[in-house]
N, C-alpha and C positions, 0 to 999 in steps of 0.2 A: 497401453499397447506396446509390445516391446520392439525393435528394431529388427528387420529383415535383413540377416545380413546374407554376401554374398555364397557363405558354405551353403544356403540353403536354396539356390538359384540352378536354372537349369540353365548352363549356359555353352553348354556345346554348339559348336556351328551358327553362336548369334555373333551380330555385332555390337561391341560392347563403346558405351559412353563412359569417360571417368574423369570425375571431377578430384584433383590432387591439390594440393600447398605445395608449389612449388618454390614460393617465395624465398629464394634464399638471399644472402648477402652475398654482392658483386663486388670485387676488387680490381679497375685495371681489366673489366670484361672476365676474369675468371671468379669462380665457385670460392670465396674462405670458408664456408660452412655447410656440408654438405646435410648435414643432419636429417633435414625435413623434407629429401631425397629418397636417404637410406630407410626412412622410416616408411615411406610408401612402398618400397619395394614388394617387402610379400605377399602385400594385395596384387601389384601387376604381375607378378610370376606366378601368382595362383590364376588368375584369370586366363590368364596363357598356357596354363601348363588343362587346365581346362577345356582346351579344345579351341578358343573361341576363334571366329574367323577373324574379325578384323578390331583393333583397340584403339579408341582416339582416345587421345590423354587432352583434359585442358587444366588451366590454370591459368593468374595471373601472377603478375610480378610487380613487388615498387609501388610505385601510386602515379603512374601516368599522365593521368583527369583525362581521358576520355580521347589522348591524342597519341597519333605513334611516336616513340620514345626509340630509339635504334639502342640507346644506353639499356634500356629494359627491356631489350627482344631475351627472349626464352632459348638462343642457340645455346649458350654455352651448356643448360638445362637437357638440351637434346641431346648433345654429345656426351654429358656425363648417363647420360641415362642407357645411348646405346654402349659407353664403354660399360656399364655395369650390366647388362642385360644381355649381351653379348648376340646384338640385334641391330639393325639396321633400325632408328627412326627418324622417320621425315618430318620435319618442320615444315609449317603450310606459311606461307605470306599477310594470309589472314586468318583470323579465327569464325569468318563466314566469310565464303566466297564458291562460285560453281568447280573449282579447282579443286576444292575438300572432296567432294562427290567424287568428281573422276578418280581424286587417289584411290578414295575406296571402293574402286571399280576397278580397280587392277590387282594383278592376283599376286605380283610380286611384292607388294606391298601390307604390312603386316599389322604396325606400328604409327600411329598419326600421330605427333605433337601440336597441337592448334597453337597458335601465336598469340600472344600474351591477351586474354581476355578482356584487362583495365585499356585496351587502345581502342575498344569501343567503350563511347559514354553509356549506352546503353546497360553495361554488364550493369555500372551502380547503381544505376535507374531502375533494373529492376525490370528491361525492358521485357515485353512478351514478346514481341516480333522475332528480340532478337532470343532468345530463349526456345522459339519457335525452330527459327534455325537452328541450333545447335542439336538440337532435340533429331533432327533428321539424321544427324551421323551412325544413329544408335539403335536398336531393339529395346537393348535393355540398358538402365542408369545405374550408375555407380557412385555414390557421394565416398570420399576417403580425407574428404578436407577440411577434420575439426577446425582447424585454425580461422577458415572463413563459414561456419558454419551460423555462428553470431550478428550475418549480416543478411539482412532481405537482397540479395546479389540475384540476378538472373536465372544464372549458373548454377546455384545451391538453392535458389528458392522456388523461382515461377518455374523453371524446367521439371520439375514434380509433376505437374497438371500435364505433360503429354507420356509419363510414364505410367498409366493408371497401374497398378501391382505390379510392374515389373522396375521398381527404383529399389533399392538395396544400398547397405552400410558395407562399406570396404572394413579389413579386417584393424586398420589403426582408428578408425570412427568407432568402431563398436567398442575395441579395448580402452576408448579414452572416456568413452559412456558409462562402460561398466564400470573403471575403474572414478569416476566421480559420482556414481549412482550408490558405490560401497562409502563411500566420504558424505552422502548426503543422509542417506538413510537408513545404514549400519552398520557405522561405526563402531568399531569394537574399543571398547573403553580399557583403560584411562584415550580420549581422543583431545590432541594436543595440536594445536596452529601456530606457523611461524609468519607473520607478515612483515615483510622490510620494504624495502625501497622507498623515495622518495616525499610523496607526497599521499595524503589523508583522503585529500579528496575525490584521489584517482581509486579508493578503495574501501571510500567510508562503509558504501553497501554492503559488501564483502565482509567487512570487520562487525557492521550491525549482525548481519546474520552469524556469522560463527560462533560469536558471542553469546548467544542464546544454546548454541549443540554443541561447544567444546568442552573441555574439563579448563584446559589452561589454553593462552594467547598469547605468545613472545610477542614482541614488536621489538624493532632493530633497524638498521639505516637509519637515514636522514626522518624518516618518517615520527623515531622516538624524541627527539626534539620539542614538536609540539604540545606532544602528551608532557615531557619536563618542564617545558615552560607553562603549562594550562594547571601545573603542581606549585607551581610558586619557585622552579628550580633554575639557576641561572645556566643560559647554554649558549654564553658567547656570543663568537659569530655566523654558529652554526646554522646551516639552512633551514629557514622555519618561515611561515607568514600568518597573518592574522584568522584568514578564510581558515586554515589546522589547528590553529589554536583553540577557536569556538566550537570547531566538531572536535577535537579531541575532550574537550570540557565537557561537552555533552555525551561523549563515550566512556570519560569518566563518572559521570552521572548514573550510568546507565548501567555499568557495571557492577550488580547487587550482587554476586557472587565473588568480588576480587578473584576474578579469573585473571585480568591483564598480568603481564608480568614485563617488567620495565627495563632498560639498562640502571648498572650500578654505580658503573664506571666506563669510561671511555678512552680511547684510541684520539690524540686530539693534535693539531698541528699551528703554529702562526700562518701560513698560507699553503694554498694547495703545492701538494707536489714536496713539502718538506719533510724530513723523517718523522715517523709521530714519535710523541712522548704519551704514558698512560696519564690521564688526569686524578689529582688526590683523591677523589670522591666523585659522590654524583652530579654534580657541580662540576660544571664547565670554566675554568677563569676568562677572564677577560683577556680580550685580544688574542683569543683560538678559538678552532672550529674543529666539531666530532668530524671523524671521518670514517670512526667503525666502532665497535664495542671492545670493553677494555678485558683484560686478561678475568676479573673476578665476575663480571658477566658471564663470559663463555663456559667459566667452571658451575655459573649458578643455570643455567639455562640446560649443560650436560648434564646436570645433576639429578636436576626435574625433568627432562627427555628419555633418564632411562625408565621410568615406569609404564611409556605410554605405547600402545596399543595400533594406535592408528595415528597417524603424524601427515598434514598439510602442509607443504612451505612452498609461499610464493614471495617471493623479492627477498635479496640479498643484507647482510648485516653493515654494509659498509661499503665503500668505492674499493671492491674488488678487482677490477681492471688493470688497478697498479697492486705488485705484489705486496708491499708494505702496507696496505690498506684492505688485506684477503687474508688476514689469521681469523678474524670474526667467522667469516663466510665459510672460509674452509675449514674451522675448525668444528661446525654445526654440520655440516658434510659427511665428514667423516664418522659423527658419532653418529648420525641418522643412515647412515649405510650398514653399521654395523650392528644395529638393533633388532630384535625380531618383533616387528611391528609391521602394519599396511604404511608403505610412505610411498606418498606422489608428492610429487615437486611439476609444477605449475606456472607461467610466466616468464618469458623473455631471457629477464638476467639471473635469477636461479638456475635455470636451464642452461645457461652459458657455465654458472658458475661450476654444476654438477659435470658439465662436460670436460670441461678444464679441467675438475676432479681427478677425472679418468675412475672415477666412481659410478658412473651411470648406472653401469649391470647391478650396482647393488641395491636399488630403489628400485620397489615394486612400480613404480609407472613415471616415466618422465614425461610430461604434458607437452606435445605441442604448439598447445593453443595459449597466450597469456590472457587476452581478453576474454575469448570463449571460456577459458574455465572459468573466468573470476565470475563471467556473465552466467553460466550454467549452475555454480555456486549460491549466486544473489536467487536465481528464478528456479531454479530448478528444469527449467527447458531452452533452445536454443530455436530459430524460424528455422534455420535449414535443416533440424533433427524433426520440427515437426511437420516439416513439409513433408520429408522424406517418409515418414509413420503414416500420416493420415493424407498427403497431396497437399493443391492447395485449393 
């Protein structure tokens, strides 16, 4: 069944519910990152431009645990949101309280931001009652929030069962559907995965599955370590532990197609934070640690990327944050923007990394969500994308 989204809604003269990822990074009480803002936007300006009478926006922020946080209140969210929408919205005190009601009982009021979701335990819980509540602000539902869509959350899950057909996919839910729905199940070959970052265990899923529907599989970061050292290959001091070692042995194992595709060379330093040198070979010496992949990597890895069709990458080549440890990263950036292939890019520090870029617009989908995709990747389904298709 495929997802309802909001182009196909009648939504004149209702009042509409929207569940957004507002989560961004706070510095100092302001916005460093507006990203996962800007990217709701043309859902809420479709909706509005729609007719509708009245739009409560929720979200959380942070990780609270179930208490109010003033460090995690959602103002600064409100204010960026009325500077970009060029609208008046009001922040409520609570994200239930008989004061939501009244707002949406006055005619000057247009725009509701409810207060951070995570300051009731409830939202994680999965509460009904409180689901129940929130459920009243609304007519009709609006899910736009891949990012928390991975989790049985109140808000994206049990609030489904008081929307019988009238719940719907905001317009960055559906693109981020589609566009992992074309990654899972037609892929246009040659289909090539880059998986980086730090540890094995946080993606062994991820890496078993692809491994079975890629042509080829880079790995890069901290992560290729274990795979070197599960080879018999010395890698220093670099970050590895036993629990990656024995799955990456059994990924080697497992790998009857010599798909994997490994570092050659490495980016390597006596401790962090010092300029790297490239290491001889694929051998790490002693007394250094990789901190990225080396110059004949990055030419072996463009090499193999220009034939491919359809391209994955989630997690970074290296401790990109400092620039001396971002040629790996940026240099797989650039060639995967400039390819004529489907590429999404998926996860956290990829997603950091692309934006840094100033490359974004040229990848066919930069992902939201880093867990939700790896999670929708491993299963093929998400509880807040099924809730939203069938209720609950």
């Amino acid at each position: 069944m495929a997802l309802k989204s909001i182009t196909e809604a009648d939504l004149k003269g209702k009042k509409v519910l929207a569940r957004f990822d507002f989560n961004v990074p706070l510095k100092n009480g302001q916005i460093s990152d507006s990203s996962r803002i800007d990217l709701a936007l043309p859902t809420i300006r479709f909706l509005l431009e729609q007719g509708i009478s009245k739009l409560t926006l929720m979200s959380h922020l942070g990780r609270p645990k179930g208490k109010v946080n003033p460090d995690l209140s959602l103002e600064p969210v409100a204010d960026y949101l009325a500077n970009q929408l060029n609208e008046e919205v009001i922040l409520t005190e609570s994200a239930i309280s008989n004061g939501v009601k009244e707002l949406l009982t006055l005619k000057s009021t247009k725009i509701v931001l409810l207060e951070n979701l995570r300051f009731h335990p409830e939202e994680e819980q999965n509460g009904n009652e409180f689901a129940k509540s929130l459920s009243d602000y609304g007519e009709i539902y609006v899910n736009d929030a891949f990012g928390a869509a991975h989790r049985k959350h109140a808000s994206v899950y049990n609030i489904n069962k008081y929307f019988p057909n009238r719940a719907y996919a905001g317009l960055l839910l559906k693109a981020e559907i589609d566009s992992l729905n074309k990654i899972l199940h037609s892929p246009k070959k040659p289909f090539m995965a880059i998986i980086g970052g730090a540890k094995i265990s946080d993606k062994i899923k991820t890496i078993e599955k692809l491994l079975v529907n890629v042509d080829k599989l880079f790995i890069g970061g901290a992560m290729a370590y274990p795979f070197l050292k599960a080879k018999g290959q010395s890698i220093g001091n670099s970050l590895c532990n036993e629990e990656d070692i024995k799955l990456a042995k059994n990924i080697l194992k497992a790998d009857k197609g010599k798909k994997l595709v490994l570092p050659i060379d490495h980016m390597i330093v006596e401790k962090f934070g010092a300029k790297p040198i490239t290491s001889k070979n694929t051998d790490i010496e002693e007394g250094y640690m990789g901190i990225d992949i080396g110059p004949k990597t990055i030419a072996h890895y463009q090499d193999l990327l220009k034939s491919a069709k359809t391209i994955l990458w989630n997690g970074p080549m290296g401790v990109f944050e400092n620039p001396d440890y971002a040629k790996g990263t940026m240099s797989l950036c650039e060639t995967i923007a400039g390819l004529d292939a489907f590429s999404l890019v998926g996860g956290g520090d990829s997603v950091s990394a692309v934006n840094k870029s100033g490359l974004a617009q040229k990848f066919s989908h930069v992902s939201t969500g880093g867990g939700a995709s790896l999670e929708y990747i491993e299963k093929g389904e998400l509880p807040g994308i099924q809730a939203l298709k069938f209720g609950v």
